[in-house]
N, C-alpha and C positions, 0 to 999 in steps of 0.2 A: 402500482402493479408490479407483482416481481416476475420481471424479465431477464432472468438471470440465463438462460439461453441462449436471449436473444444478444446479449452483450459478448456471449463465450464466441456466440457466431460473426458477430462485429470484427472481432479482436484475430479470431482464424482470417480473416477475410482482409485487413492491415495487414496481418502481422509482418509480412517480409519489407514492406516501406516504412512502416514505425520503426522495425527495430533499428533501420539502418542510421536515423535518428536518434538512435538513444546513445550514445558513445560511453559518452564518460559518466559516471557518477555523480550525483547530487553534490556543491558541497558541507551542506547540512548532516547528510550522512556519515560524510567521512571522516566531521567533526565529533558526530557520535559516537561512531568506533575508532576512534582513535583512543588509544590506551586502556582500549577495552578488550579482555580475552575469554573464549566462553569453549566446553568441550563440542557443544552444539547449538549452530546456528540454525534462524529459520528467516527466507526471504520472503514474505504475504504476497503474492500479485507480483511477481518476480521478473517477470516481461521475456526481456532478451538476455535477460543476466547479470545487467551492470553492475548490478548492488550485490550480486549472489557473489559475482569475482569478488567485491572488496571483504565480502563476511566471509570469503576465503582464508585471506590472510586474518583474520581474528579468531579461527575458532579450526578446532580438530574435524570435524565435521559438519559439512553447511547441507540445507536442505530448503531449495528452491520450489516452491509452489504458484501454480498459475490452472485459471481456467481455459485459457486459448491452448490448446496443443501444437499448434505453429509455430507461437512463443516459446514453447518450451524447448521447440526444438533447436530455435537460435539459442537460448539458452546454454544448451548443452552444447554448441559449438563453443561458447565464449569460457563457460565455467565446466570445465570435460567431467572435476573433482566431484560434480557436486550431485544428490542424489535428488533428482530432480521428479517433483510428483504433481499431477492432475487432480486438482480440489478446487474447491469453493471456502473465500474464507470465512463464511459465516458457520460453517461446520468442518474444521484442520481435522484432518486425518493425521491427527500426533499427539502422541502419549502425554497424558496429565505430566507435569511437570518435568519435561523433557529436553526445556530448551533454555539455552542462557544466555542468549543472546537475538534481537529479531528486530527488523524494519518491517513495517508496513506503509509503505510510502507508494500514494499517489496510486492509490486502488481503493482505500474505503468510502472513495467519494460517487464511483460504480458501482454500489451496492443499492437498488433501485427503492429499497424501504426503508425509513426511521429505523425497524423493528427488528433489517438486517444487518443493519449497519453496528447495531446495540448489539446483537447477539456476535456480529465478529471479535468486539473489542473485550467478551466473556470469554470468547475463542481466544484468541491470546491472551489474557491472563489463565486462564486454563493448562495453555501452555509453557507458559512461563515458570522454572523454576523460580525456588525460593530469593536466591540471591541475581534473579535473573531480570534483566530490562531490555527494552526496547522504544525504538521510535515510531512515532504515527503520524502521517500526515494527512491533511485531506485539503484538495482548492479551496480557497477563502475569495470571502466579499472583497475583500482587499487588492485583489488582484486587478491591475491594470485596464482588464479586460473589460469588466463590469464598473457601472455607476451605482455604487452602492449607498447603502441611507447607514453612517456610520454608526447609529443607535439602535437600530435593528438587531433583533432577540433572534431570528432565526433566518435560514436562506433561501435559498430556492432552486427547483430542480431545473434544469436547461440539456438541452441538447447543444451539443458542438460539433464541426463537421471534422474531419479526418478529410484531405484533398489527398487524393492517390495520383500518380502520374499519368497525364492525362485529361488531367482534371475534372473526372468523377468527386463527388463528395459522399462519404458515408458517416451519418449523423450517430454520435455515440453519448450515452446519456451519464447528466455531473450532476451529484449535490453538491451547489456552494454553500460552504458553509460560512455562517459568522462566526466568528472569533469564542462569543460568548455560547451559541449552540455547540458548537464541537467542545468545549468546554463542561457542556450541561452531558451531551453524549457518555462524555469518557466518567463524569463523577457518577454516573447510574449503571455504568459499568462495573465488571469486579478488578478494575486497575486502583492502583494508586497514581497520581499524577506526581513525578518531581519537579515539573515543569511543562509552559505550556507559552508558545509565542507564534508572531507572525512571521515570516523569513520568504521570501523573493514570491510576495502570492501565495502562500500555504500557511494553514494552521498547522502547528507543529506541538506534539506533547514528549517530552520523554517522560515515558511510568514502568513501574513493578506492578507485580503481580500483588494485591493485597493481601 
């Protein structure tokens, strides 16, 4: 079912006790951009900013996208530089080949369909200039959390709670992925894959636009 509302309502409803939890940057990401430089960057699912600061320092211009508006607005405290905009990333509001530089990490595993998921990962290569790359991450079977069946072709959807102060819980909904579905995902996509591994719990790919 796409519930893609109901998740933007989730994440408004978080959003000032997540972000105080997101500090520092991934550092898978900061592997990626490292020695990488682009005239403009894009952050997918951008949260409170942490990744938007660091495509800061790599690129003339960063461009932070999130469906929570809450999010966006810790955001713009952490990254003031950066031009921060309200989308969905199964449809980016950014110009064909506009960007040469982009993370999407640890947001296309909320994207509640197969069918959305596929069409975001058309969205960034859309967006992606020609000499342009980026990272993708999405939760894996891998992770700690889950008993998973290591042979297993694809994952499965799950709710996981978000505890607020207090200890309310508000259930927010994951595709885990296997290893070899996020795999299948991004090759029926319009990316090219340069690579594609597991790191702390996540499937990770770095691709181009093909």
């Amino acid at each position: 079912m796409d519930d893609r509302a109901g998740i933007r309502a989730t994440y408004d409803r978080i959003a000032a006790h997540f972000s105080s939890t997101r500090e520092y940057p991934w550092p898978e990401v900061e592997s990626f951009c490292a020695g990488r430089r682009a005239a403009t960057a894009l952050d997918i699912g951008c949260g409170n900013g942490r990744h938007t600061e660091l495509l800061a320092e790599h690129a003339d211009r960063v461009i932070g996208l999130d469906v929570s508006r809450e999010l966006l607005s810790a955001a713009g405290e952490r990254a003031p530089e950066a031009a921060l905009v309200a989308g969905d990333a199964a449809s980016l509001p950014i110009a064909d080949g506009s960007v040469g530089l982009a993370v999407y990490v640890a947001t296309l595993h909320h994207l509640p369909t197969r069918c959305l998921r596929r069409e975001s990962l058309d969205e960034l290569a859309r967006a992606l200039d020609d000499d342009g790359a980026a990272l993708v991450s999405a939760w894996s079977t891998a992770h700690d959390r889950f008993e998973a069946d290591a042979d297993a072709e694809t994952g499965f959807d799950t709710e996981i709670d978000w505890t607020l102060p207090g200890g309310e819980t508000v259930p927010r909904y994951y595709h885990i992925y296997t290893l070899a579905e996020f795999d299948a995902d991004l090759a029926a996509s319009d990316l090219t894959v340069i690579e594609s591994f597991v790191s702390s719990g996540n499937c990770y790919a770095v691709v181009e636009s093909s």
